[in-house]
Every structure is written in C-alpha cells, then in structure tokens.
C-alpha positions as CSV (number, residue, x, y, z in Angstrom):
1,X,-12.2,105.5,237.0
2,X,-10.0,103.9,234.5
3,X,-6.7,105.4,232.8
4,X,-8.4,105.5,229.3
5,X,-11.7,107.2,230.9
6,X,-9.6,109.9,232.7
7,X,-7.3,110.6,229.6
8,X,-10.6,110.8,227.5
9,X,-12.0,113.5,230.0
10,X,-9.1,115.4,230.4
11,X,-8.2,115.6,227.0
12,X,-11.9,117.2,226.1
13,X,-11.3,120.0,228.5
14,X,-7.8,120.4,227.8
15,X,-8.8,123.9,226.2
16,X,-9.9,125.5,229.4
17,X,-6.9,124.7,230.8
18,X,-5.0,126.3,228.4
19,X,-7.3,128.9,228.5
20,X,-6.6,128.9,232.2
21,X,-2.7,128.8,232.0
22,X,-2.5,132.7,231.0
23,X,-5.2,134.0,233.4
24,X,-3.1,136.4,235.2
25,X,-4.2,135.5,239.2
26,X,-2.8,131.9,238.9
27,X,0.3,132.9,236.5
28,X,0.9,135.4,239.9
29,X,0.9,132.4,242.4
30,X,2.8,130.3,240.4
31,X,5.3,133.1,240.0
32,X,5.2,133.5,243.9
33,X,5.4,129.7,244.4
34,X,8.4,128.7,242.1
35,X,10.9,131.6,242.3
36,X,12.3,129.7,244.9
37,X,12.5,126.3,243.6
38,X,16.0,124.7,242.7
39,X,17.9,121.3,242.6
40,X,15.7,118.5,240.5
41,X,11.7,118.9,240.3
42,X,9.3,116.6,239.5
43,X,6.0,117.8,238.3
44,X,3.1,115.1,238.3
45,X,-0.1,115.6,236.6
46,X,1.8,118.3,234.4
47,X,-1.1,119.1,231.9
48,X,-0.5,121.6,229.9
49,X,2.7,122.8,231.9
50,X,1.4,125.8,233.2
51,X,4.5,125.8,236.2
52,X,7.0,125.2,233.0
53,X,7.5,129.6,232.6
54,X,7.8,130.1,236.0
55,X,11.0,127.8,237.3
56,X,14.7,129.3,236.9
57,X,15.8,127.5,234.2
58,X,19.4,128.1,236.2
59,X,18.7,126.4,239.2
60,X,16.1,123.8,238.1
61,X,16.2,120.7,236.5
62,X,12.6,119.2,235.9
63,X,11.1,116.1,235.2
64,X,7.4,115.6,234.1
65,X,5.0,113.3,234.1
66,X,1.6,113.0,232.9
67,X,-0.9,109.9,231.5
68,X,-2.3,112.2,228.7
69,X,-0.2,113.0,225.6
C-alpha cells in the first residue's frame, strides 16, 4: 500500500485510537511496560502517543516518528 493510502486510512480512524488511548487495560500495560524505560527512546509508528504519559520524564529522552501529521 502506498504512504498516501496508509496516511488516508489511518487518519480516518484516528478517533478510535484516541478513543483507545484512555481505555484503562492498555493505559495499565503501558504503565507496566515503561516504568522501566530510561536513556534515549525511539517510538515508531507513534500515532496519537499513547506511551507519551507513561515514560519518566527524568530518565527518558524520546524521539518520535510517525508518517501521519
């Protein structure tokens, strides 16, 4: 699929991901999954930066990337 196609999809269902950030299962695995993350992060495919809460600010520097604005 081409760049333009994918950014088209994504950005139509770019509510239910939001939607999907807050829902409180996945906000507990993130929590789970980042509280140990430190030194220099990159995210890829960052979306709506879901992980972005969840890092310690203190011990993280991160980088993001992601083809749709």
């Amino acid at each position: 699929m081409k760049k333009e196609k994918l950014i088209r999809k994504y950005d139509k269902q770019v509510k239910m991901y939001e939607k999907n950030r807050d829902q409180a299962t996945l906000s507990n695995w993130r929590r789970k999954l980042l509280k140990s993350a430190y030194g220099n992060v990159l995210e890829v495919g960052i979306g709506v930066g879901a992980n972005f809460p969840f890092y310690n600010r203190e011990k993280v520097h991160i980088t993001g990337v992601d083809f749709s604005q």
